[in-house]
Structures are given as structure tokens and as C-alpha cells.
N, C-alpha and C positions, 0 to 999 in steps of 0.2 A: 280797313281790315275788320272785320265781324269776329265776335268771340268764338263764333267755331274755328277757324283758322288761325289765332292765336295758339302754340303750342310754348311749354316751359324749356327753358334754355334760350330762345330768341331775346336777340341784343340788337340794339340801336344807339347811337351818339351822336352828338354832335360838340363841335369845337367852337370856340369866340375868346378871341383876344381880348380882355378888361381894359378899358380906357380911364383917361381922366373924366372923360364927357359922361361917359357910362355911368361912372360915380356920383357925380354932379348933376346930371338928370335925375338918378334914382332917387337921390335926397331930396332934390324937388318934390316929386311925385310920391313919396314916400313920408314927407317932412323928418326923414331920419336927419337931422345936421350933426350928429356926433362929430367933434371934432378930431376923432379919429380918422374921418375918413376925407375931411376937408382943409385942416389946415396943417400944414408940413411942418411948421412949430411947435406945432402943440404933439401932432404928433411922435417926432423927435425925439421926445420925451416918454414914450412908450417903449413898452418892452417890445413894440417891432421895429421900430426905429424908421418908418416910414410911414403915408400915406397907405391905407388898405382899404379895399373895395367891401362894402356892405357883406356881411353872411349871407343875409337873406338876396341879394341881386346874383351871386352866385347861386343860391337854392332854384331862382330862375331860370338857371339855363336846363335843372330837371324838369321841369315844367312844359318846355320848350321840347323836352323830347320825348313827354308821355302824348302831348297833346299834337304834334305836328309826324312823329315819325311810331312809336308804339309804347301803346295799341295804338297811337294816332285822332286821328279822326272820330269826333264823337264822343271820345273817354271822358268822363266827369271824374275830378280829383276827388277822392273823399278822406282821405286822408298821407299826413305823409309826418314820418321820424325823421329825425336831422341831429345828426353831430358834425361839430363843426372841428375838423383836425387840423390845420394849419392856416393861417392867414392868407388871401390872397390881394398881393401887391397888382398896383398900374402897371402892365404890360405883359401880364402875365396870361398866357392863355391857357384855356380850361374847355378839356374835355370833359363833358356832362356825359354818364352813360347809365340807360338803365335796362335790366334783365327780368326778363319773369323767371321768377321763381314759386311759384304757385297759381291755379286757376281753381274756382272757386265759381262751378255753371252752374249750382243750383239758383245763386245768385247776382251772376254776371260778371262776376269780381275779380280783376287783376293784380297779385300782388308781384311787386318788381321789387327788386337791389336797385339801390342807384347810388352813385356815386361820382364825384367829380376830380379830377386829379389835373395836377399843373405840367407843361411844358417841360417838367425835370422827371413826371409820373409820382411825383408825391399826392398823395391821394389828402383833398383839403376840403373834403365834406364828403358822408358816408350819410348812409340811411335806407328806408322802405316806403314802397309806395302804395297807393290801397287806391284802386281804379273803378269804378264799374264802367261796364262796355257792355255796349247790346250788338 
């Protein structure tokens, strides 16, 4: 899609169930090994009382729908805010969504809502996204 056709209010989403593997790759690949997210012992012992999937591997699935669904194709991240509101556990699946709310032609610029919410609609990551698209 080309920034002329992007108009403000246009939403896209996409859903993905968190695995164990999910977690466990991303640590890999990430060298995050917090033992928050790896051992069910240690975790335990936390104020969530379980196993919880990375912030940031969550923050991915916006990613995942600036750059595959909108603006799609072609958009360069150049920035993004992130709070992080609730924990998201193994099995938990998570709707990624994000909205424009502002365009910005003089300079190409996409700015979106995005936000990710669980299986229950508890919303467990908020924030802004900052695009440029040609």
C-alpha cells in the first residue's frame, strides 16, 4: 500500500498463540535467559507465579503487523513507545493491533496506536508507532 492510500482510522491485527518454544527460541536469539522466563522454579517465586513470555517477543508481534499488513510493505520502523500492562503467560494468545492515528506527507510518516491484548481482551502492551512509508 503507498502513503497516498493510507487514510487515519485504518486498523489491522493479527493473533499468535505464545508457546514454550516461542520463549525458548527468543532467549536463544535474543540471549535474554532471565530466569523469569525459563525456569518454573525460580519463577514461582515471583509475583506472577509462573513462567512469562519475554516483553519484548510480545512487542514483536507489532512489528509483525506494521511491516506485513499496515502500512505493510516497505514501512521502515523508526520509532516505537511501549508499556508494558500485564504479563503474558505460555498459552496465552495475543492479539497484536495497530491503528493510524496520524499521517505526517510532508514527510512520509506513519504514526499508529498499537496495542496487544490476551485471549481474556486484557490489554498487556500499549504504545505508538512512528513509520515512514513511501
Amino acid at each position: 500500500m503507498k502513503f497516498e492510500e493510507l487514510k487515519v482510522g485504518m486498523k489491522a491485527e493479527i493473533t499468535k498463540t505464545i508457546t514454550e518454544t516461542d520463549v525458548i527460541l527468543y532467549a536463544g536469539i535474543t540471549l535474554d535467559t532471565n530466569p523469569a522466563h525459563l525456569n518454573e522454579v525460580h519463577a514461582q517465586q515471583t509475583m506472577f507465579k509462573h513462567r512469562i513470555a519475554h516483553g519484548m517477543l510480545t512487542a514483536g508481534l507489532i512489528s509483525a503487523v506494521l511491516g506485513t499488513k499496515l502500512p505493510g510493505e516497505g514501512s521502515i520502523y523508526m520509532g516505537q513507545e511501549l508499556k508494558f500492562t500485564a504479563p503474558v503467560y505460555f498459552g496465552d494468545t495475543i492479539t497484536a493491533a495497530a491503528e493510524i492515528i496520524e499521517l505526517i506527507p510532508e514527510k512520509n510518516r506513519v504514526i499508529l496506536s498499537t496495542t496487544c491484548t490476551n485471549q481474556d481482551g486484557k490489554v498487556v502492551l500499549s504504545g505508538k508507532a512512528t513509520i515512514m512509508k513511501k
